[in-house]
ZAMARGU-4260 file (C-alpha; in steps of 0.2 Angstrom, whole numbers, plus 5000, padded with zeros to 4 digits):
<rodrens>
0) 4948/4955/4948 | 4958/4947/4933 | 4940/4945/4921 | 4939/4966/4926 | 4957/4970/4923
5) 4958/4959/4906 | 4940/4968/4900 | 4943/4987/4904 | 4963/4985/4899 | 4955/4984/4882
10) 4945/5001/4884 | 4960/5008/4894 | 4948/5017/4905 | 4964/5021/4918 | 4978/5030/4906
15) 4981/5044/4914 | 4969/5045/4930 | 4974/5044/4947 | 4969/5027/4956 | 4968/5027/4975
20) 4966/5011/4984 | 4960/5006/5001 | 4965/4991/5008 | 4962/4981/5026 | 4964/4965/5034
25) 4962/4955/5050 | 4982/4957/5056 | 4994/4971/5055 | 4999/4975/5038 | 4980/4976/5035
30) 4980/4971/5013 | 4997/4977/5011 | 5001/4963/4999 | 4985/4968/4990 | 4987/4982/4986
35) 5005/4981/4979 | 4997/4969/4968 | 4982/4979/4962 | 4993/4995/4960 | 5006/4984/4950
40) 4990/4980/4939 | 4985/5000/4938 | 5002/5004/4931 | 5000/4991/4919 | 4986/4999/4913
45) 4991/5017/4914 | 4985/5023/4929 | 4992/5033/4941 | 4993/5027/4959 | 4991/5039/4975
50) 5008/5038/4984 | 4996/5039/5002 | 4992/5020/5008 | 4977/5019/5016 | 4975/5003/5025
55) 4964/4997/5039 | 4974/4984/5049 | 4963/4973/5062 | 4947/4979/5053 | 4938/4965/5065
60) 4944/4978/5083 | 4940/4995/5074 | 4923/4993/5071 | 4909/4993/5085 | 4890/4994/5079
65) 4895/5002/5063 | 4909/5017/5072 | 4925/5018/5065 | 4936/5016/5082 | 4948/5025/5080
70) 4948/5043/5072 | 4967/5042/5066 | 4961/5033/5051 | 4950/5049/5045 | 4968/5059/5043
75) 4975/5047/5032 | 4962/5044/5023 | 4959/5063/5020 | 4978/5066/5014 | 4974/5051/5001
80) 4959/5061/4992 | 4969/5077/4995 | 4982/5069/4985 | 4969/5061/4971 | 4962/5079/4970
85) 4978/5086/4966 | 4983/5073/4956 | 4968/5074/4945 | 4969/5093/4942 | 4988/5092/4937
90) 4985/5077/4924 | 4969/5086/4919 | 4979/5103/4916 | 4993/5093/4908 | 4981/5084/4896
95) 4975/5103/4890 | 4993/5108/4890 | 5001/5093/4878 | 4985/5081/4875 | 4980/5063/4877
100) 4992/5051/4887 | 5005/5043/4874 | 4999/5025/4872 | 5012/5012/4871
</rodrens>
């Protein structure tokens, strides 16, 4: 992840796009500490993170012969593209509003 971060934080390719990340582990918190990490890293470069968390937690019990086990997941993880969509058409109108990101 570091060798992608350091390459594309040269080309910037996040400034000002919404980034939504899906984590999941084998205990409870299911990648939390991940993706605190990772969004830390998209701020860095700019981006802007998706408030919704979308974590699997005990990935190992929710998945049977390729089924999703439980169907709760598919809310969430609806309300995280909802948000990503809206996200994207407000940054997009406020990029044709004012222009490009300011760059540090």
């Amino acid at each position: 992840m570091k060798i992608f971060v350091d390459f594309r934080a040269s080309h910037n390719v996040f400034a000002g796009k919404p980034v939504s990340i899906v984590t999941y582990g084998l205990d409870e918190i299911g990648g939390f500490a991940a993706r605190q990490h990772i969004a830390s890293m998209m701020l860095d470069l700019q981006g802007v993170v998706v408030p919704n968390i979308f974590s699997i937690s005990n990935i190992e019990s929710r998945f049977t012969d390729e089924i999703l086990q439980e169907y709760s997941l598919e809310r969430s993880f609806t309300r995280m593209i909802n948000q990503q969509d809206w996200m994207a058409l407000a940054l997009r109108n406020q990029k044709e509003a004012h222009g490009d990101i300011p760059q540090r």
